[in-house]
MITORDO-696557 format. One record per residue (C-alpha): y, z, x. Coordinates in steps of 0.2 Angstrom, whole numbers. Layout:
N
[[Y; Z; X]]
...
***
This chain:
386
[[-2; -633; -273]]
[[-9; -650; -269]]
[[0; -663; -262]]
[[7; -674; -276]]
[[14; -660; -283]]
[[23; -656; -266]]
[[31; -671; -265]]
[[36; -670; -285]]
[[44; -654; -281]]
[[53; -659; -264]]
[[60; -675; -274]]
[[65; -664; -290]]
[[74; -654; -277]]
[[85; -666; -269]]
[[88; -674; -286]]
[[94; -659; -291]]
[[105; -655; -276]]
[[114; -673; -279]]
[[118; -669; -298]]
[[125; -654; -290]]
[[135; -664; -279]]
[[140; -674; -292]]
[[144; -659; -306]]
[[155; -651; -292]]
[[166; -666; -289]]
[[167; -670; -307]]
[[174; -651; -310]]
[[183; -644; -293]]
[[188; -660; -289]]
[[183; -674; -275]]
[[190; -668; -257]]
[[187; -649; -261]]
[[169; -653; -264]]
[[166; -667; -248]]
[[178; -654; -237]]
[[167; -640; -242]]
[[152; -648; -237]]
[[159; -653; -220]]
[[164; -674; -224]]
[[180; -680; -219]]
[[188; -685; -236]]
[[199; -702; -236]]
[[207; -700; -252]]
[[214; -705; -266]]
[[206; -715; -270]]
[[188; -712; -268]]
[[176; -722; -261]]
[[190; -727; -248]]
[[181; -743; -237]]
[[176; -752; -253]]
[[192; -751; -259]]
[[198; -765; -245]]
[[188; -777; -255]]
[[196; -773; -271]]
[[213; -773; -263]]
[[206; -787; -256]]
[[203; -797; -271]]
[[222; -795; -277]]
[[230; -798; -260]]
[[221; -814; -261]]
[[228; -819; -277]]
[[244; -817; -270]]
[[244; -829; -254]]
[[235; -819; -244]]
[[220; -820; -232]]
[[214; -802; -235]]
[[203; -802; -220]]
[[221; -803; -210]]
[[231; -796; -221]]
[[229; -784; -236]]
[[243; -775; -242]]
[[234; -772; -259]]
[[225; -761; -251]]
[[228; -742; -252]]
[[229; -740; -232]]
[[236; -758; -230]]
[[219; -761; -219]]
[[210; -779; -217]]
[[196; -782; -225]]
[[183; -780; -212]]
[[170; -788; -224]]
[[163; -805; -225]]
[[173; -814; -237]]
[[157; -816; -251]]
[[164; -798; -256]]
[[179; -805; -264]]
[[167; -817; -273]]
[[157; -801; -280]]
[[172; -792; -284]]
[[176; -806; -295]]
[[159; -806; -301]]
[[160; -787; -306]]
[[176; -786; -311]]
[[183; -774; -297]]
[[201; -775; -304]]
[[194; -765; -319]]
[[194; -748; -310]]
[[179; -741; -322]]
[[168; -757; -315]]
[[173; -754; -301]]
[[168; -735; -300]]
[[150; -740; -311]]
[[146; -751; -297]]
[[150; -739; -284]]
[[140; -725; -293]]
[[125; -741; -296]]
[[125; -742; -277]]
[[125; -725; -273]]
[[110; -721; -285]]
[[102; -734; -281]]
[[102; -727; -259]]
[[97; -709; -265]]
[[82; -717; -275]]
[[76; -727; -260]]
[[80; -712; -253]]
[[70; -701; -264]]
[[56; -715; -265]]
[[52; -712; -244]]
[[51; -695; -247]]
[[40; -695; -262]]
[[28; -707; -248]]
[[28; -695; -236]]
[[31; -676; -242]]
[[46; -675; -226]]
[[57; -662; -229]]
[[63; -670; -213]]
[[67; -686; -222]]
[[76; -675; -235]]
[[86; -668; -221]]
[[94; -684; -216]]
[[98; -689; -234]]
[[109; -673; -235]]
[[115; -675; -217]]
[[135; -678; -211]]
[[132; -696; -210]]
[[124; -701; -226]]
[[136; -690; -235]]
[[150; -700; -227]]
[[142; -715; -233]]
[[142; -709; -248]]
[[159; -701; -250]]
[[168; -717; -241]]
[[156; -731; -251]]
[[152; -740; -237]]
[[143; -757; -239]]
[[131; -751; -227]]
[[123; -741; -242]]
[[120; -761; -252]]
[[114; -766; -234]]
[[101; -752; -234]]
[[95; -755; -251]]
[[92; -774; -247]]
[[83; -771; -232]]
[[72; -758; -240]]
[[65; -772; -253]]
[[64; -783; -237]]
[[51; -771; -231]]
[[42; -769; -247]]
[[43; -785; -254]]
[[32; -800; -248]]
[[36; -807; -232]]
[[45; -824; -241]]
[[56; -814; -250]]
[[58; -801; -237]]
[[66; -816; -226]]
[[76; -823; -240]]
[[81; -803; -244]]
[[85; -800; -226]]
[[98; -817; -227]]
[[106; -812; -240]]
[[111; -795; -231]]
[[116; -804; -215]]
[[128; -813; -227]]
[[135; -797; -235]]
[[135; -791; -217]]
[[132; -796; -200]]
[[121; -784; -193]]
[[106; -784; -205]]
[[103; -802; -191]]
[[92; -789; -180]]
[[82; -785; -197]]
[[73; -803; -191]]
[[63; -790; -179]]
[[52; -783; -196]]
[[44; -801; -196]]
[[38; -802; -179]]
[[22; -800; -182]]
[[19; -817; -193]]
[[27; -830; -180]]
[[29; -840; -196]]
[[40; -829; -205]]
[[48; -823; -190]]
[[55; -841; -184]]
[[59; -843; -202]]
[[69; -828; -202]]
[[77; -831; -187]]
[[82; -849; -191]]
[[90; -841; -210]]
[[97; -828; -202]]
[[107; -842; -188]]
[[111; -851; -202]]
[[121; -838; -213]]
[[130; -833; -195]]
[[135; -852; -193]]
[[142; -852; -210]]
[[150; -837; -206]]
[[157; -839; -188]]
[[174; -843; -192]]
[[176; -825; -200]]
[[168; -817; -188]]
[[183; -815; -175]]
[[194; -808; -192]]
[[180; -796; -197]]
[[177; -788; -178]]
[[195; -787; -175]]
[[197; -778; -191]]
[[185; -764; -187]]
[[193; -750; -177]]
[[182; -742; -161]]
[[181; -724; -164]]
[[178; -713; -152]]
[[172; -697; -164]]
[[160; -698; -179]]
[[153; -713; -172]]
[[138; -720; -160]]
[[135; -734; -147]]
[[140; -737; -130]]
[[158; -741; -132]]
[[160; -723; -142]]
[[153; -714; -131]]
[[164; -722; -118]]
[[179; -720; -132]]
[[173; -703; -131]]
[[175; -701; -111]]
[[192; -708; -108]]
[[200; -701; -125]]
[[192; -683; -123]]
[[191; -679; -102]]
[[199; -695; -97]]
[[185; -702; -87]]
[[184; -721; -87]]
[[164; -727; -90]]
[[160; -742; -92]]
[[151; -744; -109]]
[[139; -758; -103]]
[[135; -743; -87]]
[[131; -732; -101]]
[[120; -745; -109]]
[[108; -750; -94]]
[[106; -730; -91]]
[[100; -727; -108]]
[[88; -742; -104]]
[[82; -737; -88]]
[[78; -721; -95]]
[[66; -729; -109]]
[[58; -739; -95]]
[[56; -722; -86]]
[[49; -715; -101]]
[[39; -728; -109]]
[[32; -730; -91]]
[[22; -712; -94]]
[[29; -710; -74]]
[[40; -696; -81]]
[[34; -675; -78]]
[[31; -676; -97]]
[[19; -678; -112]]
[[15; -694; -116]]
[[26; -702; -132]]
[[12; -711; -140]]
[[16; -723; -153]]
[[7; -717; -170]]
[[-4; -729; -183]]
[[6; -735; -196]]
[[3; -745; -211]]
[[13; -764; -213]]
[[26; -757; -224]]
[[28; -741; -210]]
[[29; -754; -198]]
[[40; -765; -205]]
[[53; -751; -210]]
[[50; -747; -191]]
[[53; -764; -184]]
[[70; -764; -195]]
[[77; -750; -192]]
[[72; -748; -176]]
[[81; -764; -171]]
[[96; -760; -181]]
[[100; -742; -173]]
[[97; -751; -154]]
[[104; -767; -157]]
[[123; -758; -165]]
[[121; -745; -151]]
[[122; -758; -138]]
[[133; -771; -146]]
[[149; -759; -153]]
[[156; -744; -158]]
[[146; -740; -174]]
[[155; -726; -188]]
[[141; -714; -190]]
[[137; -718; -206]]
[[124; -733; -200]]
[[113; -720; -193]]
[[107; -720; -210]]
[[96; -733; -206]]
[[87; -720; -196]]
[[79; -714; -212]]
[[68; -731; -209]]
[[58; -724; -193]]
[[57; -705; -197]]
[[39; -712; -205]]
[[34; -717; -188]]
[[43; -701; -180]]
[[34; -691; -192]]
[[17; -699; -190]]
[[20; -693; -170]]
[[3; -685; -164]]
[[10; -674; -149]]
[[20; -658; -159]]
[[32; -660; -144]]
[[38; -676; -146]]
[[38; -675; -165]]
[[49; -663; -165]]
[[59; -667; -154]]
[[64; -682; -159]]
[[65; -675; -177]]
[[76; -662; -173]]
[[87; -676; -161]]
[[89; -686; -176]]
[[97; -671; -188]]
[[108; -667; -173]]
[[113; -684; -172]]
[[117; -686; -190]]
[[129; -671; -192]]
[[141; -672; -177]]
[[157; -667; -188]]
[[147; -651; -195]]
[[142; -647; -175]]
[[163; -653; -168]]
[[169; -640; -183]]
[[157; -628; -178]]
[[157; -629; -158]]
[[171; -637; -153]]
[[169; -652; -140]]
[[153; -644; -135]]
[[146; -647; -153]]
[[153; -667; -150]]
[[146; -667; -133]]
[[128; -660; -141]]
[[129; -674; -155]]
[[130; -686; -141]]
[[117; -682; -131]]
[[106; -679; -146]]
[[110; -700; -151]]
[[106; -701; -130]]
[[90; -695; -133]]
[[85; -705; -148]]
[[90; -721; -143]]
[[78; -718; -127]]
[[64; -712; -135]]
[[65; -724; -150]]
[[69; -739; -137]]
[[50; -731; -128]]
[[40; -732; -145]]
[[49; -748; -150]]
[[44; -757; -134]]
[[26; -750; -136]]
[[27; -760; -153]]
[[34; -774; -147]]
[[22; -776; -134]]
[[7; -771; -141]]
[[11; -786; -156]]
[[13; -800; -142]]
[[0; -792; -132]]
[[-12; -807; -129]]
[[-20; -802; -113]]
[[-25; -783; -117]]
[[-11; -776; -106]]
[[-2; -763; -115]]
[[-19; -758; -122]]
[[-25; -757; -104]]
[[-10; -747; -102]]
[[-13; -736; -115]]
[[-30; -733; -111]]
[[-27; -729; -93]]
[[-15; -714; -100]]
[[-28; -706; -110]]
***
């Protein structure tokens, strides 16, 4: 069997896997089927975190500032959104429950298909893995925004670099943290200051909203990533008081140490990749370190992980690529592995995110430095390891 026609069949597989999904919940019913595959269900209605933008449109047309106060909501939550949402609700029609659901399903359809697209590219079962993991099924099952953020910033990677930048700005205005996207166009200086500047703008705009919108998202301590979870984690679970910013300059030390090659280990060499590889790299590289450091993240943004498993695939050493392949399933499935194992199942999961952020935050510095590299050092570093 050639090649093409494993990547046809691996595609027609998961394709077929999701019209599964979808035929299931459509007959059994929508928290049988999520429950079964091991999603915690917020429901009814579904696709529960869009639905504070819906509310959100109706709260506002009764006096309110949804972002403060939404009673139309089915949970009576703030709209931790920026507030352009209301304006695309209006645009689509969310007050027409079958828009709003043909919209959702749009969104959805279109994740899978990027989704599908990377694992046509590259033949990964691994990648294929991820797409069917706890946290991209949450994303699904909840709706969450971060599914429209991933689809923009998969054009940004593809398209050309102008429209990348103004792709990328568009994104940081439907939600803050595509800002550390501006990383994917480091390499052109032009299109990199460019980005930068687009990206500061949007956040000017924005600033006013931004204390609303942070205090309207909770900090979890389970199904979730980051410093402050994992610190969540600590106090809630064994009552142990961590600093979260101690937890951070650990991890980061640790990448140092790694990156360093000093470490009894094999080297984690940063594979070839094409721009596009590159620039999914750069992306979502920058996304999964920059949330980990800065906040509490639900784990359904570790689907921006999908953008690096490329480069984790294209890993020489079979240690390390596997490794870190396998970290990155862990990772994503730490409501499968707490059901399973109890707290040691969440305490794995936690050590498995430990792991990739210190070995992506070792590759990602390689890349970094070998891009501003003027005076041959990294090179020289590199070299020096053989």
């Amino acid at each position: 069997m050639t090649g093409r026609m494993q990547r046809n069949g691996l595609v027609l597989l998961c394709l077929a896997i999701w019209l599964g999904i979808c035929a299931a919940i459509s007959t059994i019913g929508w928290v049988e089927v999520w429950s079964w595959l091991g999603v915690p269900t917020k429901f009814p209605p579904a696709f529960a975190d869009m639905r504070s933008v819906q509310g959100g449109v109706l709260s506002a047309l009764q006096g309110f500032d949804p972002q403060i106060e939404n009673p139309a909501d089915p949970w009576g939550r703030p709209m931790n959104y920026p507030a352009v949402w209301l304006s695309i609700a209006g645009i689509f029609d969310f007050n027409t429950e079958l828009h709003f659901l043909i919209f959702m399903v749009v969104m959805v359809v279109a994740y899978v298909g990027c989704c599908l697209f990377l694992i046509w590219r590259t033949g990964s079962v691994w990648i294929a893995l991820v797409l069917f993991s706890g946290a991209s099924l949450l994303a699904v099952e909840r709706g969450n925004n971060d599914l429209a953020i991933f689809i923009l910033l998969m054009v940004a990677s593809f398209a050309p670099r102008l429209v990348g930048v103004a792709v990328l700005a568009f994104a940081t205005v439907l939600k803050i943290f595509p800002v550390l996207g501006v990383m994917g166009f480091i390499r052109d200086r032009a299109m990199f200051a460019i980005a930068c500047i687009a990206c500061l703008i949007v956040i000017g705009f924005m600033w006013s909203e931004l204390q609303h919108i942070q205090a309207g998202i909770p900090v979890g301590a389970g199904v979730s990533y980051g410093s402050a979870s994992i610190s969540g984690a600590a106090l809630v679970k064994a009552g142990i008081s961590i600093n979260p910013y101690l937890i951070s300059a650990l991890l980061l030390v640790s990448a140092a140490a790694l990156w360093s090659g000093r470490l009894p280990l094999p080297k984690l060499r940063l594979p070839v990749m094409d721009e596009n590889v590159d620039r999914l790299f750069l992306i979502g590289g920058a996304i999964y370190l920059g949330t980990f450091l800065l906040v509490a993240n639900y784990d359904y943004r570790l689907v921006f992980l999908i953008f690096c498993m490329p480069c984790f695939i294209a890993i020489e050493d079979r240690f390390w690529r596997l490794s870190i392949l396998v970290a990155v399933i862990v990772a994503s499935n730490q409501w499968a592995l707490f059901s399973i194992l109890g707290i040691a199942g969440a305490g794995i999961n936690i050590l498995a995110k430990c792991f990739v952020f210190v070995t992506l935050a070792s590759l990602y510095l390689d890349q970094l430095l070998l891009i501003l590299d003027r005076d041959g050092v990294v090179k020289r570093k590199l070299a020096m390891s053989e």
